[in-house]
Structure formats: C-alpha cells, structure tokens
C-alpha positions as CSV (number, residue, x, y, z in Angstrom):
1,X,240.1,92.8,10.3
2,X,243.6,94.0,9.2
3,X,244.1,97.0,7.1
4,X,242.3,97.0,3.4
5,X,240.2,94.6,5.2
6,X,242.6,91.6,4.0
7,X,241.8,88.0,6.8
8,X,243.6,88.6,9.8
9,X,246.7,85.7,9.9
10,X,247.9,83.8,13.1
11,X,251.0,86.0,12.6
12,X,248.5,88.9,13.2
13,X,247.4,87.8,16.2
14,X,250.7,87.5,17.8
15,X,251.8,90.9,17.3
16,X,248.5,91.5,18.9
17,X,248.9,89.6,21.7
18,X,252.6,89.9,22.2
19,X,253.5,86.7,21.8
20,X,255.2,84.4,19.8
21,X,253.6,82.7,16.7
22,X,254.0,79.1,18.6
23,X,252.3,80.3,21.6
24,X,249.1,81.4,19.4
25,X,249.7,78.1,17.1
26,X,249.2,76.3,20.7
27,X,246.3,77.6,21.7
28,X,244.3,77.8,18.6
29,X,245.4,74.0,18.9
30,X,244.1,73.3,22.0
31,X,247.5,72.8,24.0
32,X,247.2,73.0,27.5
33,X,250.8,73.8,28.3
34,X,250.2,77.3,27.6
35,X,250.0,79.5,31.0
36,X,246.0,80.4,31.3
37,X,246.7,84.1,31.1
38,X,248.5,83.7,28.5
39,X,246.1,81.6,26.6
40,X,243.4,83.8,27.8
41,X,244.9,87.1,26.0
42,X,246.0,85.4,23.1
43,X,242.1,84.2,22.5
44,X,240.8,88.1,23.1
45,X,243.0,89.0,20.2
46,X,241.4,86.2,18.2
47,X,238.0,87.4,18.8
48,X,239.2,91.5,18.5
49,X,240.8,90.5,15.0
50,X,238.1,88.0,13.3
51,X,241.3,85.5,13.3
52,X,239.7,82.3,12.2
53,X,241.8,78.8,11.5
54,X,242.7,77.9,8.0
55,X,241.6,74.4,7.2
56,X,242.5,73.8,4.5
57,X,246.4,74.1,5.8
58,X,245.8,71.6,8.9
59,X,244.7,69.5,6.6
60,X,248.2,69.5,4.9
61,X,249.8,69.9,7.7
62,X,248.1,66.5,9.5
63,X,246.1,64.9,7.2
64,X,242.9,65.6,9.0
65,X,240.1,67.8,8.1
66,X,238.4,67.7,11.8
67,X,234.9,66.3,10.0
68,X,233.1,62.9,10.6
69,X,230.2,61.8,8.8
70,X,226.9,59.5,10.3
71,X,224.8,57.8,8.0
72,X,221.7,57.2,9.8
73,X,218.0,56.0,8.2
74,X,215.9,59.3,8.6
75,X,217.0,62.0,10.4
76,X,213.3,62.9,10.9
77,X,212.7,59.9,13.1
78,X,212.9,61.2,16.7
79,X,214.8,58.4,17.5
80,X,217.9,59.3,15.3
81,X,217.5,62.9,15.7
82,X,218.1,62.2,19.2
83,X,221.0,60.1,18.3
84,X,222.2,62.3,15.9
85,X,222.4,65.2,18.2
86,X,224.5,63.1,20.9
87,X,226.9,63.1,18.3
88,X,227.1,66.4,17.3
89,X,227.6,67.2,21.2
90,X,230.9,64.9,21.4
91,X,231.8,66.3,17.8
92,X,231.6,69.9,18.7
93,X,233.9,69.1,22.5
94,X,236.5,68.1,19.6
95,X,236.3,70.9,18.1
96,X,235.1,69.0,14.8
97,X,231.8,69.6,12.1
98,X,229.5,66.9,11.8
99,X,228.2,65.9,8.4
100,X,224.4,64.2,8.2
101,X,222.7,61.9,5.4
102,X,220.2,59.3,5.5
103,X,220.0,56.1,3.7
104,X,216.3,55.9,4.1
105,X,217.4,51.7,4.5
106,X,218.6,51.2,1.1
107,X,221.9,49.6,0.9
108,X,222.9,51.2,-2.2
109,X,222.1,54.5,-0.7
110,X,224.1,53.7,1.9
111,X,227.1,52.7,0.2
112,X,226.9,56.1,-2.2
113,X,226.6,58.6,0.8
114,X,229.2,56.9,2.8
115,X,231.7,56.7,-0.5
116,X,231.0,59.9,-1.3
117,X,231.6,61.0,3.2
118,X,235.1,59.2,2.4
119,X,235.7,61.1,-0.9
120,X,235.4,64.4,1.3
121,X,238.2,63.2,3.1
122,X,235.8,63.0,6.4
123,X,238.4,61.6,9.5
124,X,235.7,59.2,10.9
125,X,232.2,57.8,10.1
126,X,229.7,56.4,12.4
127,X,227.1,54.6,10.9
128,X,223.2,52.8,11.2
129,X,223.5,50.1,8.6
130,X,221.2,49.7,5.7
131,X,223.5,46.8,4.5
132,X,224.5,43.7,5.4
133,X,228.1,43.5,3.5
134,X,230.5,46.6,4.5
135,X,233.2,44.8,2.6
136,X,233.5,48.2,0.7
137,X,235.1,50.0,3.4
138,X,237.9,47.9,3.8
139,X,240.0,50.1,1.6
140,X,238.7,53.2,3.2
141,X,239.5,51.6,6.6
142,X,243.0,50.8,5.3
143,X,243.5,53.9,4.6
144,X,243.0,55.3,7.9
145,X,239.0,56.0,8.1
146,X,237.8,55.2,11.5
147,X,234.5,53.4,11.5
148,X,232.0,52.8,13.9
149,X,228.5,51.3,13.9
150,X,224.9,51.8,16.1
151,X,222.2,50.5,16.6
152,X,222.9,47.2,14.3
153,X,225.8,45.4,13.5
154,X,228.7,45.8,11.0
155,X,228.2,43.2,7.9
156,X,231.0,41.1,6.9
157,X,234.1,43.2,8.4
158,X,235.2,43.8,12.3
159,X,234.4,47.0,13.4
160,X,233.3,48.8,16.8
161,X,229.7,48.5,17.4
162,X,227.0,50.3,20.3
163,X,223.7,48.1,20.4
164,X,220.8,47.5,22.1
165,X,219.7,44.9,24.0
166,X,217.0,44.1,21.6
167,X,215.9,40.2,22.7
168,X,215.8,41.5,26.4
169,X,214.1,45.1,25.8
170,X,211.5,42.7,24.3
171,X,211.4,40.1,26.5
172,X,210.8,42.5,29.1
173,X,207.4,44.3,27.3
174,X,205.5,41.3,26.4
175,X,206.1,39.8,29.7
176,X,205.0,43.1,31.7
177,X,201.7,42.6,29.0
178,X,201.1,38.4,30.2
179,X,201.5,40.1,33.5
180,X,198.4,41.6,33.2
181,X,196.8,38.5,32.3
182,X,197.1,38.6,28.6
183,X,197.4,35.5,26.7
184,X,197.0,36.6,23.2
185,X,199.3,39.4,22.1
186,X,199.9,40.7,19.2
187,X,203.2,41.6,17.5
188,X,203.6,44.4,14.5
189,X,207.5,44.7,13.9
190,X,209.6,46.1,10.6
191,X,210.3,44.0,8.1
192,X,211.8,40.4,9.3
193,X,214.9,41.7,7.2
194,X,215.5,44.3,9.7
195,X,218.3,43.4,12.3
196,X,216.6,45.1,14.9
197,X,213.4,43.9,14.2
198,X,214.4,40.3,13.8
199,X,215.4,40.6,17.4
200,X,212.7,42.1,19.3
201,X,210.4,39.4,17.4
202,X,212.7,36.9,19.0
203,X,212.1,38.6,22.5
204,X,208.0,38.6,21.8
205,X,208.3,34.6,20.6
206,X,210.7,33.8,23.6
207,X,208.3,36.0,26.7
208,X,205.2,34.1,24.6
209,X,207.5,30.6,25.2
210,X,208.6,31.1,28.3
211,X,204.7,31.5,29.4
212,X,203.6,28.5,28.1
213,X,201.2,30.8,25.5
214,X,201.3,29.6,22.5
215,X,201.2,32.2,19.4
216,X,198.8,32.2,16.6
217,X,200.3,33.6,13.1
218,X,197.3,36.1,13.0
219,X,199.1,37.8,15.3
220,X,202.1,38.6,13.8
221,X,203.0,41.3,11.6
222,X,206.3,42.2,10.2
223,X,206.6,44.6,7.3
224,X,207.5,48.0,6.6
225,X,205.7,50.2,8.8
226,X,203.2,52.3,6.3
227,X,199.5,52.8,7.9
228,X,197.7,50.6,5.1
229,X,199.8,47.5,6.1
230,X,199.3,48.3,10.1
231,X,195.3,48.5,9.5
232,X,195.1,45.2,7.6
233,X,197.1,43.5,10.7
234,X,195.4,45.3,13.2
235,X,192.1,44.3,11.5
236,X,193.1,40.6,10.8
237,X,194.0,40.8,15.0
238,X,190.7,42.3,15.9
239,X,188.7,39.6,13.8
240,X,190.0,36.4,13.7
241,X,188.8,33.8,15.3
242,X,191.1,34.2,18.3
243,X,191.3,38.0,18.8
244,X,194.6,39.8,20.5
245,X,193.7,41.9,24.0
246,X,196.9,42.9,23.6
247,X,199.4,44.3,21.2
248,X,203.4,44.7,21.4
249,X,204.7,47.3,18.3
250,X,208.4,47.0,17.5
251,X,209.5,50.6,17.2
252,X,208.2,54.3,17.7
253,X,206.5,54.8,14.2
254,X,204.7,51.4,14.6
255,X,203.2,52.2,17.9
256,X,202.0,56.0,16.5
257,X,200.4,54.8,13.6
258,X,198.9,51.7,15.6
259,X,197.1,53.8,18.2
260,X,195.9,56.5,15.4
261,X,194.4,53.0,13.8
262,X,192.9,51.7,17.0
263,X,191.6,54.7,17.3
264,X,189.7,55.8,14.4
265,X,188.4,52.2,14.5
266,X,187.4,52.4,18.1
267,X,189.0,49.4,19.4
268,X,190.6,49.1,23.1
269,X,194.0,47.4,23.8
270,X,196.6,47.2,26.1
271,X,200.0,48.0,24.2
272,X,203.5,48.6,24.9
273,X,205.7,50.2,22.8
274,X,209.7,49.5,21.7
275,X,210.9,52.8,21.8
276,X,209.8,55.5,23.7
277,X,208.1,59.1,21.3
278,X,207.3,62.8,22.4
279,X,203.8,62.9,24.1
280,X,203.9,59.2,24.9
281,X,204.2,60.5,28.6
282,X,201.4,63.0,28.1
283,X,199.3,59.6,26.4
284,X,200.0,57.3,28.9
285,X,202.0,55.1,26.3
286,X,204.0,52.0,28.1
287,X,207.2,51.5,26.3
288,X,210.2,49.6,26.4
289,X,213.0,53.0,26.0
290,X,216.1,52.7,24.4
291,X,218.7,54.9,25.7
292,X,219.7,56.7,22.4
293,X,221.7,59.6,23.4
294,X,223.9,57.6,25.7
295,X,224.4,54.9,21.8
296,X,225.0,57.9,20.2
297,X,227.3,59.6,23.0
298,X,229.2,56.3,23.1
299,X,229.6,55.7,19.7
300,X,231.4,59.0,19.0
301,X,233.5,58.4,22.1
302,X,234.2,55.3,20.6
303,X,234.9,56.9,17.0
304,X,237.5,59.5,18.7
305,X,239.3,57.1,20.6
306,X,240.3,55.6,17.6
307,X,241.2,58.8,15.8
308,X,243.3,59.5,18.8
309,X,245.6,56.7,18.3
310,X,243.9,53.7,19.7
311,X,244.7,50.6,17.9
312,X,242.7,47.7,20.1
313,X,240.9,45.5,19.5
314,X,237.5,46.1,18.2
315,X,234.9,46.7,20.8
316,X,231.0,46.0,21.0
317,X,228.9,47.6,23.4
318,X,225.6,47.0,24.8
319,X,223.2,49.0,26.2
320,X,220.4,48.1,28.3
321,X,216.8,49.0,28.0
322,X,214.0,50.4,30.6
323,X,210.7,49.6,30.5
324,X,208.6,53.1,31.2
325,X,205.1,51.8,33.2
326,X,202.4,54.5,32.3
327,X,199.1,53.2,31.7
328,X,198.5,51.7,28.2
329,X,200.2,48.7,28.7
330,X,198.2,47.7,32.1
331,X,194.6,47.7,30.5
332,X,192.9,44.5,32.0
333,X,192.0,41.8,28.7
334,X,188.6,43.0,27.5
C-alpha cells in the first residue's frame, strides 16, 4: 500500500517500476509489445504495491465489464458442473469473472436470470435453454450482448449453438443393447418436451426400426425424472405381459435413480446409460458419454470470438458421442 494506506494507483506503479504510465497501462492490459523484462518488472511492482485494476473505469473507458453470464439447469448436475467449469477455464485465460444461475427448466426463470445477467451489463452470455422463444434477447443482442447456446438449440432467433449428437449417441446404445440379443428394451427419457430428450427417443425408436423389433408402449417412459415416476415405469416394464431384458435411460439422473430402483426391487437388466456419472466406472455402468467439457470449452471460445470482433455468420457445432463398454450393458436376456 501507499502511504496512510490510501489504494495504490497505476501512476504508483510506474514511479515504482520506472516507467512510464503507458507502459504499466499496457501490461495490466495484456499487450504483448511490451519488452518481457520490462513487463516482468512492471508486474513485481504490481504485486509489491497491492496495485489492483479499477473496473469500474475500463468499463467507461470501453464499454466492457470483462463478465459473462451462463444460465444452465442445475449446477448440481455433474453434467453442468462439468460444463460449467470448462467455461470458467476459457473465462479466467481472458482474464474475465464468470457469473452462474440455474433455471431449474423453467422458462420464466430463465428469461428473469438472463434479463437480470444483461441488466449487470455482463459482455456475453452462454446459455442451456429452458425456452423455446429467445425473441427477448433480440434487443439485448442489438445492443451488443453476445449470445451463445449448448446443449439445445436457440428458439426463434439465430444464434451460435454447441450440440450433441443426440439421435446418433442413441442410436449407438440401443443398438450395442440388440447386440446382445435383446429384443425388448426399454426407454425411460425426460419429458418428451425436452429437446434433448425428444431426440435420444428418436435414436431408441430409429435402433428399435432399423432391427426390425417392434416397440411396445409399455416400454416407454418419458417424464420428469423423480424416483416415484421411474418405479411405476420400471414396474409396469417388469410386469407386463411382454417384459423388457433390457433398459436404455436418457440421461445421468435417470440411469442413478433406475439402478437404485432395480435394485431395491431385485431385478436384473442389461442397461446403458446417456451420459456418463462419477462411479459409473467403478459400477460397471455402460454409457453413451457426452463430451461436456469440450461443449462447454467450445461454446466460450465461441462466445469470445464474437466479443473479439467477429461478425460471421452464425455457427452450429456438433459434437460426437462415445459409447463407454463396461459391463452393465452386456448382460445376456434373462
């Protein structure tokens, strides 16, 4: 600190260094064109003095405030915490904070939290939608909020977007399932409203086609996945006339909850998972893995291209999926 303990000022830290106040403006900046010994002096007088940046004047200055915001379901799911933290990683290399909230799928929810991101004067958002109409960040856009959106598609606007390959991730787990000489698989997915799950249903239907296997509606499930509503479809699966040997779940908290229920109730399946959980390796869970730090990695590369000055046009990204083989999903039919 400076004397009487006032906040050490960039002006500080030249005298300190022995440079000139646009040689400490460019480093604390991040310009390259300053000499590394240089730039390497003028950053031990930063740390000596407690200098720290004043905000609230770059923001004047350039009408940024370094901040992005990502409004994500739950950021206790593993799978967006793991998404999350990608984001935070490419955040922190641009040397900008990273605010969190979840929308816990409600579209109004949504809405509110990302309003109120914008209102904050955030630089950037990157968001998992809980809505299907995003007409309400036209203005926001217009006014020079980048926006970009994971996992699931923007509704009713063009925007960048990082996805999965949902249909093919699938695809790819029932098949490895009729493999294995299962013919009657069930299917427990989110609710149908879901974009996700609307797809990986449509990969389960199209694997089930594409074997000439018919499927019987007591097989399928879709609703929000709560462990009273799993246990009534895994009951109405294990009982029916035409019982599943096998069962595909449509994301991590399906699968969890599935296996506690199978179980308590003693019951053998094969299954395969969407999404891949801690301990599912240490279970011998088969799933079909998403690659979520690489979405989330991409999506804020994405994001800061734009804030840098890109003006293309919009881009969508996929990303592949990889089906993990450990166990679970090769059971023989009982």
């Amino acid at each position: 600190m400076t004397a009487y303990g006032t906040r050490p000022t960039m002006k500080d830290v030249a005298s300190h260094a022995g440079v000139a106040l646009k040689t400490v403006s460019r480093v604390v900046n991040g310009d390259a064109a300053v000499r590394p010994q240089t730039a390497e002096r003028v950053r031990d007088s930063i740390a000596q003095l407690g200098y720290r940046r004043n905000d609230s004047a770059r923001v004047l200055r350039v009408g940024q405030t370094a901040s992005i915001g990502l409004i994500l379901e739950d950021i206790g799911d593993p799978f967006y915490a793991t998404l999350s933290r990608a984001v935070e990683n490419v955040a922190v290399q641009h040397d900008t904070l990273l605010f969190t909230g979840s929308s816990d799928e409600d579209p109004d929810r949504e809405r509110a939290l990302t309003l109120a991101f914008c209102a904050r004067r955030v630089d950037g958002l990157i968001v998992i939608p809980a809505s299907d109409d995003h007409t309400y960040l036209l203005p926001e856009i217009a006014a020079g909020i980048a926006v970009v959106f994971v996992d699931r598609p923007p509704g009713q606007i063009d925007a960048d977007a990082v996805l999965t390959e949902n249909v093919r991730g699938a695809f790819e787990g029932v098949t490895h399932l009729l493999s294995g000489s299962h013919r009657r698989i069930g299917f427990i997915g989110d609710a149908p409203n879901i974009y996700t799950a609307s797809l990986r249903y449509s990969g389960y239907v199209e694997a089930m086609a594409a074997a000439g296997q018919p499927v019987d509606e007591s097989w399928v499930t879709m609703t929000s996945p709560g462990q009273a509503e799993i246990r009534r479809a895994l009951h109405r699966m294990l009982n029916g006339p035409s019982p599943v040997t096998a069962l595909f779940c449509g994301n991590n908290r399906i699968t969890a909850i599935a296996l506690r229920e199978l179980w308590t109730a003693g019951a053998q399946l094969a299954v395969v998972g969407f999404d891949d959980f801690e301990l599912a390796d240490l279970l011998g869970i088969t799933v079909v893995a998403q690659s979520t730090a690489e979405m989330g990695r991409i999506a804020a590369e994405l994001l800061f291209q734009r804030l840098g000055g890109y003006r293309g046009e919009t881009k969508r990204v996929m990303i592949g999926t990889r089906l993990i083989v450990r166990g679970s999903g090769e059971l023989p039919p009982a």
